[in-house]
C-alpha positions as CSV (number, residue, x, y, z in Angstrom):
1,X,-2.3,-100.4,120.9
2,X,-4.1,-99.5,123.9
3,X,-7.3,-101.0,125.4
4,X,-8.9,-97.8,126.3
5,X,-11.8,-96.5,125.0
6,X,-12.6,-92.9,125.9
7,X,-16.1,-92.1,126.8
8,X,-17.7,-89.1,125.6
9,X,-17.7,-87.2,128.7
10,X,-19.4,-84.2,129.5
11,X,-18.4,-80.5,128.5
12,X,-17.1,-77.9,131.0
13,X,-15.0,-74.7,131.9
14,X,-13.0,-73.1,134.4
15,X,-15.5,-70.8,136.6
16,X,-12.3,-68.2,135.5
17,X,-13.4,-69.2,132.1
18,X,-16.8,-69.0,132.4
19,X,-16.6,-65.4,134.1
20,X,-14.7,-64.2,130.8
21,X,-17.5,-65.8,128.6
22,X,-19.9,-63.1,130.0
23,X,-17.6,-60.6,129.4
24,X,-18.0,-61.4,125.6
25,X,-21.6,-62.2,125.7
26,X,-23.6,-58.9,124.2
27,X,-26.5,-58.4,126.6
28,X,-28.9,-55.9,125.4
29,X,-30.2,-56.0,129.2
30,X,-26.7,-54.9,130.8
31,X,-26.6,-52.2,127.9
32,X,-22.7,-52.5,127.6
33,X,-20.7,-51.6,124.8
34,X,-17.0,-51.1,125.5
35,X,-16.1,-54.5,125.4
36,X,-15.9,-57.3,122.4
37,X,-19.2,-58.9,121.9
38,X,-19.2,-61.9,120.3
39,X,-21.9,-63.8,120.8
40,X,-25.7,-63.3,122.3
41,X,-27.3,-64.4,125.5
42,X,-27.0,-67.8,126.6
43,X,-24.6,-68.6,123.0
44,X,-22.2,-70.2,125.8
45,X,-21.4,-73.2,123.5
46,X,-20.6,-71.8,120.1
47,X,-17.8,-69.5,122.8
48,X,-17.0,-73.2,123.9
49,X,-16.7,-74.1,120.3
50,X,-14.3,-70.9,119.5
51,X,-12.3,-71.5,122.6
52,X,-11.4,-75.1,121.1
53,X,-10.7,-74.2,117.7
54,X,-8.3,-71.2,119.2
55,X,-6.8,-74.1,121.8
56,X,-6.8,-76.8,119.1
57,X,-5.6,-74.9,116.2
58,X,-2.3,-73.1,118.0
59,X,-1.6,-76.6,120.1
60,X,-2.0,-74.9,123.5
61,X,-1.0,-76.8,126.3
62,X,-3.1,-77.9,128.1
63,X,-3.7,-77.3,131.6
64,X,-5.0,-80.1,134.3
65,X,-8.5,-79.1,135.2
66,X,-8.5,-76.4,138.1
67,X,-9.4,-77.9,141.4
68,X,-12.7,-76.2,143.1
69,X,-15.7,-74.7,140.6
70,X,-16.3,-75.8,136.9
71,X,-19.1,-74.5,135.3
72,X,-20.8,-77.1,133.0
73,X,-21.6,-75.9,129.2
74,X,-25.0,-77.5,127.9
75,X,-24.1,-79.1,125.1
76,X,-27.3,-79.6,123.3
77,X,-26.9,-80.8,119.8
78,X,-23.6,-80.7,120.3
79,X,-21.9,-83.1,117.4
80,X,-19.6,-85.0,119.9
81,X,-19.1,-87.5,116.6
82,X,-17.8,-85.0,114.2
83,X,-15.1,-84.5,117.1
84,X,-14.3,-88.2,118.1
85,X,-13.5,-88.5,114.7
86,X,-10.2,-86.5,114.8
87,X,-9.9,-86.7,118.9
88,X,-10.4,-90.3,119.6
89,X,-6.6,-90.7,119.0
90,X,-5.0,-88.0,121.1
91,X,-8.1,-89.0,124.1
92,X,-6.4,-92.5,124.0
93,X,-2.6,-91.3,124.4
94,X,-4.3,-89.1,127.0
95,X,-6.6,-91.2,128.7
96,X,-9.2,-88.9,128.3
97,X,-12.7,-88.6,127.4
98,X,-13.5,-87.0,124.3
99,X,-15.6,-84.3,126.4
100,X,-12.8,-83.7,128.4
101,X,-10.4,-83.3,125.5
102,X,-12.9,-80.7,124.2
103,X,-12.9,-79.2,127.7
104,X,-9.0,-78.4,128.2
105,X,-8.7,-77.6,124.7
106,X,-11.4,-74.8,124.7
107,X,-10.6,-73.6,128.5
108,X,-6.9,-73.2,127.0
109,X,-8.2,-71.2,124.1
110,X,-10.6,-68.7,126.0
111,X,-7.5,-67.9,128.1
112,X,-5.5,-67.3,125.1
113,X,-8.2,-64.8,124.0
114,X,-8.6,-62.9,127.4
115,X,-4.9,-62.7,127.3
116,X,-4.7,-61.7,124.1
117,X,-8.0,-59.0,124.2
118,X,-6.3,-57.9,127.8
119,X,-3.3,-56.9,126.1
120,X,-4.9,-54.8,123.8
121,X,-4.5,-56.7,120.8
122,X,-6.9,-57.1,117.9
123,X,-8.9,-60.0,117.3
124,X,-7.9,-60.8,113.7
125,X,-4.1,-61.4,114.9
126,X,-5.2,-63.9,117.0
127,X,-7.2,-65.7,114.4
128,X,-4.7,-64.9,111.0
129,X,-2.6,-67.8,111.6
């Protein structure tokens, strides 16, 4: 049994990832409709939270964090305890913190999803598992 304990750690993305979020973010301002808009203005984290589930869920591999830009996600009210409850064992095989976990896990899945939306495919393969 290992002595590490992982932190919570703080949430983040890719700046690639974070340009794609705005590319699913409906912004009545910009006025654009040809592309898949999920979520509203400034709904950065629940993206965050689908990115995860879509990472998590299909067992992407994960990818060490990019060297040079990462754009923080404000993770107000964000339950960090509902997720250390089934994390907390892979963060310790990983020596990671549970934020960080959350972090590669959901930058894995928004890539999935721009791949997936780039190659024309609909959403609801990507989700009917």
């Amino acid at each position: 049994m290992s002595d590490f304990v992982p932190k919570e750690g703080s949430l983040d993305v890719s700046k690639t990832v974070h340009d794609f979020m705005s590319t699913i973010e409906h912004n009545p301002k910009k006025g654009e409709y040809d592309q898949l808009k999920l979520f509203g203005v400034n709904q950065k984290i629940e993206m965050f939270k689908l990115g995860f589930t879509i990472g998590y869920a299909h067992q992407l591999e994960l990818m060490t964090k990019e060297k040079g830009e990462r754009n923080t996600v404000a993770p107000r009210g964000f339950p960090m305890e509902n997720y250390r409850k089934f994390l907390n064992e892979e963060a310790i095989e990983r020596k990671m913190s549970i934020g960080g976990l959350l972090s590669a896990y959901a930058d894995a899945g928004l890539r999935h999803l721009q791949q997936h939306l780039d190659a024309g495919k609909d959403l609801l393969e990507l989700i009917e598992y």
